[in-house]
C-alpha positions in Angstrom: 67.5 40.2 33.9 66.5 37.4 31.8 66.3 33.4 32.4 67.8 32.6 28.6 64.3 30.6 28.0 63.3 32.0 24.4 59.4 33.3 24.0 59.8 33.1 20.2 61.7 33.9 17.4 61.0 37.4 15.6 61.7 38.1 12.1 63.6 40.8 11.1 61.8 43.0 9.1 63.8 46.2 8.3 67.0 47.1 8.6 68.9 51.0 8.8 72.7 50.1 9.3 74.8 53.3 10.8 75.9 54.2 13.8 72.7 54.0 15.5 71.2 50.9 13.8 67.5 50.8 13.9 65.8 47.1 14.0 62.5 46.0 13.1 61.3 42.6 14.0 58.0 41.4 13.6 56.8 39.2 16.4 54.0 38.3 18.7 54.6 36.8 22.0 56.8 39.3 23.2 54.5 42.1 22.5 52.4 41.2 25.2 52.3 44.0 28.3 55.6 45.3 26.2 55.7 49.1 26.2 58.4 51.3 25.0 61.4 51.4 27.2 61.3 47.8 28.0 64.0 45.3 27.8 63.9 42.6 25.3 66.4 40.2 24.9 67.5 40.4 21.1 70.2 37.3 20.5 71.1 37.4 23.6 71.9 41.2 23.7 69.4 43.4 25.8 67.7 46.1 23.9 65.4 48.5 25.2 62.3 48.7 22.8 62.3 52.5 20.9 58.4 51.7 19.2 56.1 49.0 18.4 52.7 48.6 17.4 50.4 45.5 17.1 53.2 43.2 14.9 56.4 45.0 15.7 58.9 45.7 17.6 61.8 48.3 17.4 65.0 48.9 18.9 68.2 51.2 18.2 71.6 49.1 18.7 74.6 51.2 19.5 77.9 51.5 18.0 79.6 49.8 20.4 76.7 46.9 20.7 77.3 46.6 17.2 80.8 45.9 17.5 80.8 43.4 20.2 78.2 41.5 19.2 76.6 39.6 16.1 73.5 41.7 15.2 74.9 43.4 12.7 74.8 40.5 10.4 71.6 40.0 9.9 69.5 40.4 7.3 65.8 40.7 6.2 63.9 37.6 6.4 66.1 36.2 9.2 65.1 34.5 13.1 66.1 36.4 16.2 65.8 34.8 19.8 63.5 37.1 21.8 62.7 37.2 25.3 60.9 39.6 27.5 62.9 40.6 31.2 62.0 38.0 33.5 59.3 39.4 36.4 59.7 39.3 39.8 56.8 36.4 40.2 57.4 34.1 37.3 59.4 30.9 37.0 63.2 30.8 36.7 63.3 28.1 34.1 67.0 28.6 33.0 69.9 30.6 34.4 70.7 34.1 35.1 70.9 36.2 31.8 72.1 40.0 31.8 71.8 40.3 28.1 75.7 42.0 28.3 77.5 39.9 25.6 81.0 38.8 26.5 82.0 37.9 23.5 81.4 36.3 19.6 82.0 32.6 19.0 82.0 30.8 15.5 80.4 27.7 15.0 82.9 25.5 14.1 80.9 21.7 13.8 77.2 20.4 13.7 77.0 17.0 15.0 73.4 15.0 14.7 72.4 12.3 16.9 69.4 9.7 17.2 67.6 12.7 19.8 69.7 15.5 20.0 72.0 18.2 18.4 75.4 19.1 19.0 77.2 22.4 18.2 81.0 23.0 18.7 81.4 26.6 19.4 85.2 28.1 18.8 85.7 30.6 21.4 88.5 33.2 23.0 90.6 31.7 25.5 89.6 34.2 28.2 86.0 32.9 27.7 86.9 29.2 28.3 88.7 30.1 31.0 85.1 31.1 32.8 83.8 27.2 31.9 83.3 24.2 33.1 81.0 21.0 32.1 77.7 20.8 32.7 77.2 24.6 33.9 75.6 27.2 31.8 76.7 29.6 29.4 73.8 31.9 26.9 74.1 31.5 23.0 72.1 33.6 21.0 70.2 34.2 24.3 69.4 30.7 24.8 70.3 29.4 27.9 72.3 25.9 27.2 74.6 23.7 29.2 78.3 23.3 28.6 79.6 20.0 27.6 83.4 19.2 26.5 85.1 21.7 27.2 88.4 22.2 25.2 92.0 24.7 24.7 90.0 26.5 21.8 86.4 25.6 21.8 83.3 23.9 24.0 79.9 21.8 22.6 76.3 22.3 24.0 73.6 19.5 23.2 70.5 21.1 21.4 67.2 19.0 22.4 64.5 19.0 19.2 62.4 21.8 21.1 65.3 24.1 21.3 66.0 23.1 17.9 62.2 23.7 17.0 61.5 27.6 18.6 64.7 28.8 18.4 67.3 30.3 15.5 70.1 27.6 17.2 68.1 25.2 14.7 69.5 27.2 11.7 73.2 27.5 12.6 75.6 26.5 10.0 79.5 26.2 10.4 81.3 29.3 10.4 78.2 31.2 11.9 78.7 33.6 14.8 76.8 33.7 18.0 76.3 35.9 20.7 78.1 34.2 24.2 77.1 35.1 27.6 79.5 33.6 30.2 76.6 32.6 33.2 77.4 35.7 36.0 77.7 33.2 38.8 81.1 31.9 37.1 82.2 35.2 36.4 81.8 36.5 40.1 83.8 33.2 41.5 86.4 33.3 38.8 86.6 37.1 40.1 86.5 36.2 43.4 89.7 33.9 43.3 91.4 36.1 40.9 91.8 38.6 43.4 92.6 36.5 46.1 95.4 34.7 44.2 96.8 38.9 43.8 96.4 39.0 47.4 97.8 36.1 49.0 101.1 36.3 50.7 104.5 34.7 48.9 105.4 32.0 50.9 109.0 33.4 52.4 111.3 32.2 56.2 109.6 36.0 56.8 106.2 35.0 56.5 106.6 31.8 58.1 108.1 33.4 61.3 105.5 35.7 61.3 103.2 33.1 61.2 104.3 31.2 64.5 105.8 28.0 62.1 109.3 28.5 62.7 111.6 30.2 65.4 113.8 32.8 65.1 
């Protein structure tokens, strides 16, 4: 599990694109008490680490990882979100993070203010249904809260520290980002899902059965 509070922001270093795609990053932070077989939170996606030495890291990314998420467009030279699995004593600074991507959005607007940064994130509809203002969602593995939520899209406000440590700085329109839906939502929405399947039709049966009318 992870909290969605980025550590730092690797560079990618080498890339081998196939169906296993191998990813180098050189980093720092994240290194720390890191051995291999670790999780690391890569964008958002958790990766288990495959080697590193004193400067970098390395991960394989499965086909199917690939596919449902937005790792395989980067490049040499580019930022990635990185966080380490949150331990059983430290703080929970942002919201619980699985690092299982739900789905891609686009970036869609960039909107700057006198203190903050606002990104408009176009999304699938089965992923707004999971939203609501002010609760959380992961973008890029950073954990952010959800603000005008819309049919087609939602914003998040960017203060200048996330701006500052993590690749959300460096979004232009059209980019795609990783999207996490936060797990509480996904459990209620669940939750309510199946009790709508299981509720009774309201019928003169049910209602007799019920006690509410005679026979």
């Amino acid at each position: 599990m992870f909290t969605g509070i980025v550590e730092e922001m690797g560079i990618v270093e080498k890339i081998v694109k196939g169906k296993l795609m191998h990813l180098v990053l050189r980093a720092e932070t994240v290194l720390r008490d890191t051995k291999i077989g670790d999780s690391i939170n890569a964008n958002g996606v958790c990766l288990t680490v495959v080697n590193l030495d004193k400067k970098r890291i390395a991960f394989d990314v499965m086909k199917e990882t690939q596919e449902t998420a937005n790792l395989k467009f980067l490049k040499v030279g580019e930022g990635v979100n990185l966080e380490r699995a949150m331990s059983a004593n430290s703080r929970f600074g942002g919201h619980i993070v699985s690092g299982h991507i739900d789905g891609v959005g686009v970036v869609r607007k960039k909107i700057k203010g006198a203190d903050e940064f606002w990104l408009q994130i176009e999304a699938d509809k089965t992923l707004i249904a999971y939203l609501v203002n002010k609760g959380s969602i992961a973008i890029d593995g950073v954990s952010l809260t959800v603000v005008d939520v819309r049919k087609n899209s939602f914003g998040a406000a960017l203060i200048p520290h996330t701006l500052k440590n993590t690749t959300l700085g460096f979004k232009e329109v059209k980019n795609k980002v990783n999207l996490e839906i936060d797990m509480l939502s996904k459990y209620v929405f669940r939750y309510f899902e199946k009790q709508k399947d299981n509720s009774p039709k309201l019928s003169k049966d049910y209602l007799k059965k019920m006690g509410y009318i005679d026979e």
